[in-house]
N, C-alpha and C positions, 0 to 999 in steps of 0.2 A: 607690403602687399605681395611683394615677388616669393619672399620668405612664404607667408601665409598658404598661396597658390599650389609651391614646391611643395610643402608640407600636405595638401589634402591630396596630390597628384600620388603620393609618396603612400599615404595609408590605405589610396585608392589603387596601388598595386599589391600592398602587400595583403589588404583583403582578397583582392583577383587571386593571388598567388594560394592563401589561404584555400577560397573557395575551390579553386583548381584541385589542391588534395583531396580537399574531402571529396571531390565527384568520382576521382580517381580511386581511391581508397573505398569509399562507401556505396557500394552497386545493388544497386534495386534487385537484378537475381539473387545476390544473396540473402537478402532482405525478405525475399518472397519465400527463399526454401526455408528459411526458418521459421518463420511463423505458418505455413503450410502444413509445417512438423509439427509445432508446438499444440495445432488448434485439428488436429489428425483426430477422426471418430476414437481412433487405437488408443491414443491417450485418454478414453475413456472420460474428457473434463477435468481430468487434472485435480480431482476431490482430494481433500486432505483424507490419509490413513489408507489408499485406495492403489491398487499397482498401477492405476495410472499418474499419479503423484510421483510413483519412482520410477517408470518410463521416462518421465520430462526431467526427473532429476538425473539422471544417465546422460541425457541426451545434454544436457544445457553443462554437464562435466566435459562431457567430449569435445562441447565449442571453445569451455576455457584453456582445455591443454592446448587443442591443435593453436588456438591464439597465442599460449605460450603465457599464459597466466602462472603466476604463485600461488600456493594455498598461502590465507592467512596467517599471521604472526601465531605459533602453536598450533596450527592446524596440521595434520597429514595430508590431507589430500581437499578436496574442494567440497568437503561437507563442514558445517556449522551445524554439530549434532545438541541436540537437547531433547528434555520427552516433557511431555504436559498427559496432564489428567484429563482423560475420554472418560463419561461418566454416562451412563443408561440408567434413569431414572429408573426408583422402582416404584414404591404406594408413597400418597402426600397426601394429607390432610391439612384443610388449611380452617380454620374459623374466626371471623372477624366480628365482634359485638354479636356473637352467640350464632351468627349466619354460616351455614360451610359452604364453600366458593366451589365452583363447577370445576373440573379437572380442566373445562378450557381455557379457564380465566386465568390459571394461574402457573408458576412455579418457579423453580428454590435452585440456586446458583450457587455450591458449595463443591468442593474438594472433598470435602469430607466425605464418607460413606453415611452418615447419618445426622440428625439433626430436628432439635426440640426444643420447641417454647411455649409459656405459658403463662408469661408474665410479658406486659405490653411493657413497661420499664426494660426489657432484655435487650429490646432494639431501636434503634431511629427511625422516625416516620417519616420517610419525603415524597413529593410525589412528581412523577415527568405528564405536565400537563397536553395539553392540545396545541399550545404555541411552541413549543419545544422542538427541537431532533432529537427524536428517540435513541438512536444510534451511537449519539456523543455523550447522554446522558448517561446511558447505561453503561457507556466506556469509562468514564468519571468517575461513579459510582462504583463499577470494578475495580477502580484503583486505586480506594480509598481508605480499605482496609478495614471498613466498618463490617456492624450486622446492622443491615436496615430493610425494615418493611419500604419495596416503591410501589406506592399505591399509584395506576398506570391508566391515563384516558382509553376509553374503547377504540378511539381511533387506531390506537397502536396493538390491537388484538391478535394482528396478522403477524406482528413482531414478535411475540409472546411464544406466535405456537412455534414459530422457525427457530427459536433459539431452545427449545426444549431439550435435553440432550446432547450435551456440545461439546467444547474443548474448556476445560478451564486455568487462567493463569492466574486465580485467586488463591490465597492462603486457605488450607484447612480449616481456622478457626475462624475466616470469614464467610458469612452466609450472607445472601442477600434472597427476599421473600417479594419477587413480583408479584403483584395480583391486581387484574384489570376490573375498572369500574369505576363507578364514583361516589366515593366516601366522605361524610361528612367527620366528627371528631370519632376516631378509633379508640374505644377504650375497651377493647378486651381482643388479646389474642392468642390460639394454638396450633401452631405447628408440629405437627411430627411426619418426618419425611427418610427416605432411604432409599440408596442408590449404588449400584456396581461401579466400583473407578477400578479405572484401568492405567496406571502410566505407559502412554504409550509414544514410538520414537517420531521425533520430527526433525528436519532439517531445512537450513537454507545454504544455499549456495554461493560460494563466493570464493574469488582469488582474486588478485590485485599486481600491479606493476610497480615495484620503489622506486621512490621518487631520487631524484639524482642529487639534489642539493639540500633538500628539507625532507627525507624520509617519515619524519613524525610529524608530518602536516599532512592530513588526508583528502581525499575530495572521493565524494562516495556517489556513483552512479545505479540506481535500483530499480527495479519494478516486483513486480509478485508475479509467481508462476503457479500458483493456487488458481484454482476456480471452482464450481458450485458439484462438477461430477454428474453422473446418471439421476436426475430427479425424478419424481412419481407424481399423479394425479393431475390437479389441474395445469401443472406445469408443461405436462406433457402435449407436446403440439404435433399434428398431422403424423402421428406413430412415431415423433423423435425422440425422447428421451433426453438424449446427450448434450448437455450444455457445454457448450467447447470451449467459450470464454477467449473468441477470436480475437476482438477488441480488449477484453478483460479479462488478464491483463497481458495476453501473449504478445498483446501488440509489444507492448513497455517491455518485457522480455528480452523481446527480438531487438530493440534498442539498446540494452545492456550490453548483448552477445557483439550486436554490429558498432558500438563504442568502445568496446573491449579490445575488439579487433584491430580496429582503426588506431588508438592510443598505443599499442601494441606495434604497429606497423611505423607511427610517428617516432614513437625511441626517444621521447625528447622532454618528460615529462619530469618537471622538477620535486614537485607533492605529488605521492603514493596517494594512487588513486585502486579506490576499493571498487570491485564490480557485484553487485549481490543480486541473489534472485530470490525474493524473502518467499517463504513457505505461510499457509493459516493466514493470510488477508483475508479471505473473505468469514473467517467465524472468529476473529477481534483479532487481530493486526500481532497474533504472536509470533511471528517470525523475526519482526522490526523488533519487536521490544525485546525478544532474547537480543537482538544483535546490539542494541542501545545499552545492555547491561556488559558488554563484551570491549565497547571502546571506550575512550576518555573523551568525552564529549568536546574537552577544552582543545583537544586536537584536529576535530575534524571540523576543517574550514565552510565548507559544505556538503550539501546534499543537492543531492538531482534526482527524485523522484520520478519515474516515468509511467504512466496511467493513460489507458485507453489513447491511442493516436491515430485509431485505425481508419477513420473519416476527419472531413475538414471542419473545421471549427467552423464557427459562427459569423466570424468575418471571410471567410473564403481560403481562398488555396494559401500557403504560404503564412500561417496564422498557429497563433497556440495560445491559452492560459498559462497564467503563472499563479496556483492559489498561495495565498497571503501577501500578493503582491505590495503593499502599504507595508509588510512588518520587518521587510530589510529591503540595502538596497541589489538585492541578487538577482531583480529583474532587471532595472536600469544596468549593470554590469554585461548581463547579457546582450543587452540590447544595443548600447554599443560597439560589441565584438562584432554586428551583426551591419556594420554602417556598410554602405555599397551591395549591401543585398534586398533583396524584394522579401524577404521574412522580417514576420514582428511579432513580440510578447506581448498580450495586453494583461492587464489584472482580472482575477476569476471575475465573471458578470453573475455567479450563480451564489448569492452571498448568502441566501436562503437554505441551500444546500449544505453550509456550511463543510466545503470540501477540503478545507485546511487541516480539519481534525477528520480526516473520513480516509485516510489513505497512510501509505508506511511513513511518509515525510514526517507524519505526528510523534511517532515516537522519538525521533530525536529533537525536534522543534519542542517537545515539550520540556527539554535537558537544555534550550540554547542554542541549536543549531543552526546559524539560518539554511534550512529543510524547507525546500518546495516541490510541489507537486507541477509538473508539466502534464498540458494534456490539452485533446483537440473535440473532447465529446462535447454535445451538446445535449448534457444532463438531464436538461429542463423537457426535450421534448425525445430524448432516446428511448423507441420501444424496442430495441434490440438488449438493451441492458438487463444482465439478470436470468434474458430467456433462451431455449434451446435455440434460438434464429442470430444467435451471435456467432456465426459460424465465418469461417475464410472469402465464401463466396462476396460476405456483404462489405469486405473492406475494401479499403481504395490505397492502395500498396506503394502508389507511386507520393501519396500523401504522409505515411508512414517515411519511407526514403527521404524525401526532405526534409519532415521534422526531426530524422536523427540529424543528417547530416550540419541545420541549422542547431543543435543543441552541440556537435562538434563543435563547431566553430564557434559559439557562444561562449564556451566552457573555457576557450583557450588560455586567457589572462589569469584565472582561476587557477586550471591545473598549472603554468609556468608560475604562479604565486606573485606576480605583478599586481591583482587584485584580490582585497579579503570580504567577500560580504560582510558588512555588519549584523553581530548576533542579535538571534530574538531572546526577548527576554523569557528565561522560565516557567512554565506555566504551573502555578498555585493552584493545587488539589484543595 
């Protein structure tokens, strides 16, 4: 029992001692100047293709040197450069069982410059019903390599027209033919469609710290510095325009920057831990997925996803999600780093939302990663999401500050390599 007593007296210092660093290390002012920066009208929202996309990327370069980061293995300098296909639809025709489908109902998600059918045998028919998430589906679907008609519930009409014109990380010779409505059996169809592609450049950010004893063991800390940019019409609120994307995702950003820092400062880290700031989350997750094609899945121990932190979660102060919490044990690991403090993990409560596959963690969770997403939004009832009112003013900064500082210290066993999540299994296309 004396044994026992010494022992928890003993992890109840070296947590103290723990937490001491990180209070020391991890200060709320700087916490605040950079998401101040990040979510600044100047950045314009941080739109993919947009100079304010490469303001934030400047800016979020300039925190990884002064921390004294590396560019990545073959990198020059802190860009992960790659280009994806920007496409400006041009004329589409679309006709189903001899009917031609309203310009609003519909359209055609190719690389390609052009594209024609007229044979219902050419493609596969599925369809993303009314029980579904649209979102995941269509992500699936683009990554599947087919050409398929998805015959799409009205519900999802509003999804349809947003994704018109976008970035594609599809193959050439795959098309895919949304068109909303509701069809009973299809037996005849024509397409002929045509569109401006552009390859144009994208990047994500990142350098990293070598690890001292396991170098080829990774631990990968992320969030996206993308957001939605200067919107038009009904979006626009009280003469605002600018979606700043305070919470989403500069908050997670400014997590990466002030982890970066910190781990940088600690000097002690056994697994090379990657710091990134992925580009294109919000028009399908291609920043993540170039970076998932760049490492050896079998190397990176984990992931730490960071997503919206910038209010308190749902149980109160000192609180966060962990989505797919059931599919490794990376939240119970956490959570033990975490004993003798007033923070706790619980599992996503938003299972509806299906936020496991909604965020960059997915792409390497889909290779085996155990990749989770951290986060303190409340999903279910956030009207700030999305719209121009996601601005600085509306965060709670002192709530962000703790949540890094609790993901510091969660992470510790992890980056020393003392503990390995267990991997998720593969995810079957």
């Amino acid at each position: 029992m004396r044994r026992i007593i010494t022992t928890v007296a003993l992890l109840g210092l070296v947590t103290g001692a723990f937490a001491q660093d990180v209070n020391k290390l991890i200060k709320q002012d700087d916490v605040d100047r950079i998401i101040k920066t990040l979510s600044a009208d100047d950045m314009q929202g941080r739109a993919t293709f947009t100079p304010g996309i490469e303001k934030a990327a400047q800016f979020i370069e300039g925190e990884f040197k002064q921390a004294g980061l590396v560019p990545l293995a073959g990198n020059k300098d802190f860009r992960q450069n790659f280009t994806m296909a920007s496409v400006t639809p041009g004329s589409t025709t679309i006709t189903i069982n001899g009917k031609s489908i309203s310009p609003d109902s519909m359209m055609v998600s190719t690389s390609a410059p052009k594209a024609s059918f007229s044979n219902i045998k050419d493609v596969e028919i599925v369809r993303i019903t009314a029980d579904k998430n649209f979102r995941t589906e269509a992500g699936n679907y683009g990554r599947s390599g087919k050409k398929l008609l998805i015959l799409v519930d009205p519900k999802f009409a509003a999804n349809i027209r947003q994704r018109r014109g976008s970035v594609m990380q599809i193959k050439d010779d795959q098309v895919l033919i949304y068109v909303v409505g509701n069809f009973g059996d299809v037996t005849s169809l024509n397409v002929n469609y045509t569109a401006d592609v552009k390859h144009q450049p994208l990047f994500n950010v990142a350098g990293m710290i070598p690890g001292k004893s396991r170098p080829d063991e990774y631990v990968v800390f992320s969030g996206h510095y993308d957001h939605l940019g200067i919107v038009k019409g009904a979006r626009v609120m009280q003469g605002d325009s600018i979606a700043n994307g305070a919470d989403d995702d500069a908050s997670g950003t400014t997590a990466v920057i002030t982890l970066a820092k910190y781990f940088k400062k600690l000097n002690n880290n056994e697994r090379t831990i990657i710091f990134v700031a992925f580009c294109a989350e919000e028009i399908g997750e291609c920043g993540s997925a170039h970076f998932a094609q760049t490492v050896d899945p079998a190397k990176v121990m984990a992931m730490f996803n960071i997503e919206m932190i910038g209010k308190q979660a749902k149980w109160g102060a000192n609180s966060a999600l962990i989505t797919g919490y059931e599919r490794s044990d990376f939240g119970p690991i956490l959570q033990r780093n975490l004993e003798g403090t007033d923070f706790k993990f619980y599992p996503d409560p938003y299972i509806k939302e299906n936020l496991f596959y909604r965020s960059d963690n997915a792409s390497l969770a889909r290779v085996g990663v155990p990749a989770h997403t951290i986060s303190t939004d409340q999903i279910d009832s956030d009207k700030l999401y999305h719209t121009v009112k996601d601005e600085y003013s509306s965060l709670d900064v002192s709530n962000i500050t703790a949540t890094i500082r609790a993901i510091a210290l969660s992470s510790r066993t992890i980056v020393s390599g003392k503990d390995t999540p267990t991997r998720i299994p593969k995810l079957e296309q």
